[in-house]
N, C-alpha and C positions, 0 to 999 in steps of 0.2 A: 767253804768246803761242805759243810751241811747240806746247803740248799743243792748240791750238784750230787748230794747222795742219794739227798728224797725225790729228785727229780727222775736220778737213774733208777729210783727203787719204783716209785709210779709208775715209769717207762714197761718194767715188769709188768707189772701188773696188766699191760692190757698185747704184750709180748708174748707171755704164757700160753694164753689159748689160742692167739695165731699158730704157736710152735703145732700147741695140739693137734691142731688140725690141717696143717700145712705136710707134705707129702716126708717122711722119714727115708723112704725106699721104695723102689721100684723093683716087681720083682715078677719073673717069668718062665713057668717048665722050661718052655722054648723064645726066644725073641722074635723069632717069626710071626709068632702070635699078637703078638701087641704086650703091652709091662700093667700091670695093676700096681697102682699108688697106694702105701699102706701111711696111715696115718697115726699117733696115738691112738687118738677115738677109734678109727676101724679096726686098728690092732688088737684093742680093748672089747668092742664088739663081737669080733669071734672069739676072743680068749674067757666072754662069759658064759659062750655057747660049750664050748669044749673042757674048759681046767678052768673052773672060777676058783681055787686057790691062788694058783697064777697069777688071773684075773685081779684079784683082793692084790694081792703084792704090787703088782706093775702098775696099777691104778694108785697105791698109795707112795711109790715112789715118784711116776710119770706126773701125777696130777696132785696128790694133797700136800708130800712135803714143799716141792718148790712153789706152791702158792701162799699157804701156811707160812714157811719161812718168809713168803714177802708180804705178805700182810703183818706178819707180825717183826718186820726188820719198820715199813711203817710208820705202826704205832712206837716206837721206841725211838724215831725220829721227830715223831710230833708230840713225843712226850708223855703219850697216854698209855704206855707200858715201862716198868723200870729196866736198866741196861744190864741186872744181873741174868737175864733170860739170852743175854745174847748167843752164848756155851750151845743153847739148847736149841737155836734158831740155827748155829753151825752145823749140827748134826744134822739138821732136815737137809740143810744142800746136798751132805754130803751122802744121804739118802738118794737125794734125785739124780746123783752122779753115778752110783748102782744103777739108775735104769740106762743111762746111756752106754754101760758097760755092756748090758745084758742085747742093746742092739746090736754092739760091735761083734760081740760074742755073735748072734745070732747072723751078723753078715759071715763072718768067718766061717762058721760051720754050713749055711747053704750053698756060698761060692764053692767048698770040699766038693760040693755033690755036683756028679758031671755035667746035665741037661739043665740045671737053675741058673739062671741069671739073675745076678741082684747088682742092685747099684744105689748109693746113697742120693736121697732127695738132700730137695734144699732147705726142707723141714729139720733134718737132721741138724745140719749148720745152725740152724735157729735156735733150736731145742739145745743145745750143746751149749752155742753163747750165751743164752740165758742162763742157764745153769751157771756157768762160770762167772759170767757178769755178779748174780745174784752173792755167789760166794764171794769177789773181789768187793763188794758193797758192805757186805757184812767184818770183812777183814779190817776195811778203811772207816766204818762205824766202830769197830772196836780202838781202833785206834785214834781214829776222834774223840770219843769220850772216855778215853784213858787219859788224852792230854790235857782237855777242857777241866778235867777233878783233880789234877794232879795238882 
């Protein structure tokens, strides 16, 4: 059960910045035009140019906690952190699931507006199952090494 935790947690690890930078949404005044692919990173791009508060927040939801949390889900499977930080590895997920809320939100409120077209990439899907992946790893780490000391 271990070795198919650090396996899926590894899997992260190199999953994360595909999601980044793999297409979120497609989005267009008009479709006639052709659709602009927004990515993390490009999202992140203009959101330093415009609102780097924002920018600060969606970067550490999008990008540090769920890397953070899997680096350090990891180290706690190879033994080189202890398992009481786990608590604090669950928060980061649930951090990174704040950002994918903030996309939905964000599909929501431009589809309102009449001339926008937006459509979900398949960045999205990505970025989405890694997030849950990531929290389903840490649930099934907590509960491996609850049974393993018991």
């Amino acid at each position: 059960m271990l070795n198919v935790l650090r396996i899926a947690n590894l899997a992260l690890l190199i999953l994360f910045p595909i999601a980044w930078f793999a297409p979120l949404l497609r989005a267009a005044l008009l479709p006639i035009f052709g659709m602009d692919e927004i990515s993390v990173i490009s999202g992140l791009q203009s959101l330093w140019g415009s609102d780097v508060f924002l920018a600060l927040i969606v970067t550490a939801f999008a990008i540090f906690a769920p890397y953070l949390k899997t680096i350090g889900l990891a180290l706690v499977h190879f033994d080189l952190l202890k398992a009481k930080v786990l608590p604090v590895l669950g928060y980061l997920g649930k951090l990174a699931m704040a950002d994918i809320f903030l996309i939905a939100l964000y599909v929501v409120v431009v589809k309102g507006a009449g001339r926008v077209t937006v459509e979900g990439g398949w960045g999205l899907y990505l970025f989405t199952g890694c997030v849950l992946a990531s929290i389903l790893v840490s649930i099934f780490t907590a509960r491996h090494i609850k049974a393993t000391t018991a």
